[in-house]
LONUSE-712431 format. One line per 5 residues: number of its first residue (from 0); their letters; for each residue z, x negated, y negated of C-alpha. Coordinates in steps of 0.2 Angstrom, whole numbers. Example, Ala and Ser with C-alpha at 12.3 -4.5 7.8 and 13.67 -1.06 7.14 Angstrom:
REM residues 2
0) as) 39,-62,22 | 36,-68,5
END
This chain:
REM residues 208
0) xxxxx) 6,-163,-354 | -7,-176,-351 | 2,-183,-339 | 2,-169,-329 | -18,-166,-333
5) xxxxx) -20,-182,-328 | -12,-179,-309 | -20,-163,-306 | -38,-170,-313 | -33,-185,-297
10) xxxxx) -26,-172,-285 | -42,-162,-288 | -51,-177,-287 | -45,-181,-269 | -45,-165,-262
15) xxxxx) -65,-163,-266 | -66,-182,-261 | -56,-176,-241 | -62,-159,-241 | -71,-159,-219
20) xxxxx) -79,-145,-226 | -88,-157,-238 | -93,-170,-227 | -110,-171,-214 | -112,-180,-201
25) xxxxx) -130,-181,-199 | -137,-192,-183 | -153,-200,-180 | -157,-201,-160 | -169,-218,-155
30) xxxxx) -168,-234,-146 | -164,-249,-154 | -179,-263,-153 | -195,-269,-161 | -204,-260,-147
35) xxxxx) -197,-242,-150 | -199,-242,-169 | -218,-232,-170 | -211,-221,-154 | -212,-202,-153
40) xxxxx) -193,-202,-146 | -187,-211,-161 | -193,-197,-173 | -172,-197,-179 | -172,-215,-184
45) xxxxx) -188,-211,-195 | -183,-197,-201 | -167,-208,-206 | -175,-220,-212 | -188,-213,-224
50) xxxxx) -174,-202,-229 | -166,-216,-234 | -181,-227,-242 | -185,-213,-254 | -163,-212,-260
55) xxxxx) -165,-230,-259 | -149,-231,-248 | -145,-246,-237 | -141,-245,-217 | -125,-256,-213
60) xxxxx) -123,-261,-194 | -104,-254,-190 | -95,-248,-172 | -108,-238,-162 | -124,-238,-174
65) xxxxx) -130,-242,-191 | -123,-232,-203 | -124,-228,-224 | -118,-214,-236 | -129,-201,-245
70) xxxxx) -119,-190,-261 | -125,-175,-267 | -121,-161,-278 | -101,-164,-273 | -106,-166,-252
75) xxxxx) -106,-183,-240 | -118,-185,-232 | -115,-198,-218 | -131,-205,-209 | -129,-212,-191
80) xxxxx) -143,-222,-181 | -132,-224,-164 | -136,-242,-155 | -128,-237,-140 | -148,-231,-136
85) xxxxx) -154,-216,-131 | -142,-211,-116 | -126,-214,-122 | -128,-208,-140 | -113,-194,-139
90) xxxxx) -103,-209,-137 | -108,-216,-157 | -107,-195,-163 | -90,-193,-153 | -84,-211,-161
95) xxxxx) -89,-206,-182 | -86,-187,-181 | -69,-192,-177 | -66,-205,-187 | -73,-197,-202
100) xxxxx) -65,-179,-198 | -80,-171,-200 | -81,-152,-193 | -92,-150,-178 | -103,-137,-189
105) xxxxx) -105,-151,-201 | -113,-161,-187 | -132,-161,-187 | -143,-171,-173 | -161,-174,-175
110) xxxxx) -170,-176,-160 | -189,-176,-151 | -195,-160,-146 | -209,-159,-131 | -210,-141,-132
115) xxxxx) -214,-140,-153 | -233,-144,-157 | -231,-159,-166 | -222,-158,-184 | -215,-144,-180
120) xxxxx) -199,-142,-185 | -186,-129,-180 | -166,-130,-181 | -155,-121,-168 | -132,-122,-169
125) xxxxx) -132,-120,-149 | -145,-123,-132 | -146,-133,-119 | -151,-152,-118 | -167,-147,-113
130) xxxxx) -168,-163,-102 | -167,-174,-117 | -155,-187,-111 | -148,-192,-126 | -144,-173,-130
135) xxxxx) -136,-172,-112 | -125,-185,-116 | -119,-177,-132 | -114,-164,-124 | -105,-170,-112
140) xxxxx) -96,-182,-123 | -92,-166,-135 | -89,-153,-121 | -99,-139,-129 | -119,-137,-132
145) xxxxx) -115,-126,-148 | -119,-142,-160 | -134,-141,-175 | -148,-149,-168 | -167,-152,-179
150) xxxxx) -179,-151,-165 | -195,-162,-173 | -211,-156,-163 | -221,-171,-152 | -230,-158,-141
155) xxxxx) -234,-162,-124 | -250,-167,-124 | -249,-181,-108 | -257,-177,-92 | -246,-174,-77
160) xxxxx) -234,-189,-73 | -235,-198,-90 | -223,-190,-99 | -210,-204,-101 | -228,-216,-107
165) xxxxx) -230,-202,-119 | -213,-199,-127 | -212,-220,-129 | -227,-223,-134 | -232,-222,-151
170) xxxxx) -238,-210,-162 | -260,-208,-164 | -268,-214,-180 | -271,-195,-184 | -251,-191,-181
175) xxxxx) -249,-207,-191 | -257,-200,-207 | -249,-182,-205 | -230,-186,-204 | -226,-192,-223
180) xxxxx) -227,-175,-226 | -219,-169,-211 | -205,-182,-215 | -202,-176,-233 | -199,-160,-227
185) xxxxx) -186,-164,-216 | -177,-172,-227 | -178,-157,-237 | -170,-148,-223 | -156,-160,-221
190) xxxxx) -151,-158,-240 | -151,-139,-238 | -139,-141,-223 | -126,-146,-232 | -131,-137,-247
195) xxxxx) -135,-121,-241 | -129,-120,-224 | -137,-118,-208 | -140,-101,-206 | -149,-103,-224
200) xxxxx) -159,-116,-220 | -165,-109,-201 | -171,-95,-212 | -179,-106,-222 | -188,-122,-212
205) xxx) -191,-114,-195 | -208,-114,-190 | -214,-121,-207
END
């Protein structure tokens, strides 16, 4: 009898453990480099990385990106920074969602937004690329633009013909002091992802 607890306790186990339903993939969009670290475009490696400062979590350079493991309540979270940069990430999200198995729902990519005021934050399952190129090649590399993306807000406040100076440079001293707060609440919206789902947490963290 306790042998047979014993095997269903493991087969349980292991069915929670490979469950799709129960992993995330959650992607960071960036460029790798010194020189894009501070950049509005890389708003989903910071996210990503203060995420994973305040779980104390550890990035490990593996195929396509840099990579690490977040658990809670019974879900995986799977964290990916691609270092393919920017305009060949679906070629990193193609790579781990396969090899993990992970459920397109379960997919979530965090990316710049120029049409958010800044630090707002607004999560969307399906849109265009929105002539984000690292989106663009997402979708193309998935086939479908029905994938969760979190939109972070950088507003577009350049003059006419500095938008690329704009999206690569880096944040102002008064942006600076804002985005801890902005930055814990989007790791709150990642945990309610997986948690709650995405419909839930749309409700939830749009517009706040």
């Amino acid at each position: 009898m306790l042998q047979f607890l014993y095997k269903l306790f493991r087969r349980k186990n292991y069915i929670e453990e490979t469950n799709p339903m129960k992993k995330f993939l959650i992607v960071g969009l960036g460029n790798i480099g010194d020189k894009y670290e501070n950049t509005r475009h890389n708003i989903g490696f910071k996210v990503l990385d203060y995420f994973a400062k305040q779980e104390d979590l550890t990035f490990e350079t593996k195929k396509l990106g840099d990579v690490t493991t977040y658990k809670l309540k019974g879900r995986t979270f799977i964290f990916l920074k691609p270092n393919t940069f920017m305009n060949l990430s679906g070629k990193a999200v193609l790579y781990w969602q396969t090899q993990e198995k992970i459920p397109l729902e379960n997919v979530l990519v965090i990316t710049d937004d120029l049409n958010l005021p800044f630090g707002s934050i607004r999560l969307k399952t399906k849109g265009s690329d929105g002539g984000h190129n690292g989106l663009k090649d997402i979708q193309a590399k998935l086939n479908t633009t029905k994938y969760n993306r979190f939109r972070f807000g950088i507003s577009d406040a350049f003059n006419k013909g500095r938008q690329v100076d704009y999206v690569l440079g880096d944040w102002t001293n008064e942006e600076t002091n804002q985005l801890p707060e902005r930055l814990e609440k989007s790791v709150e919206l990642i945990k309610s992802f997986g948690l709650a789902g995405v419909n839930n947490t749309m409700n939830a963290f749009n517009g706040k």
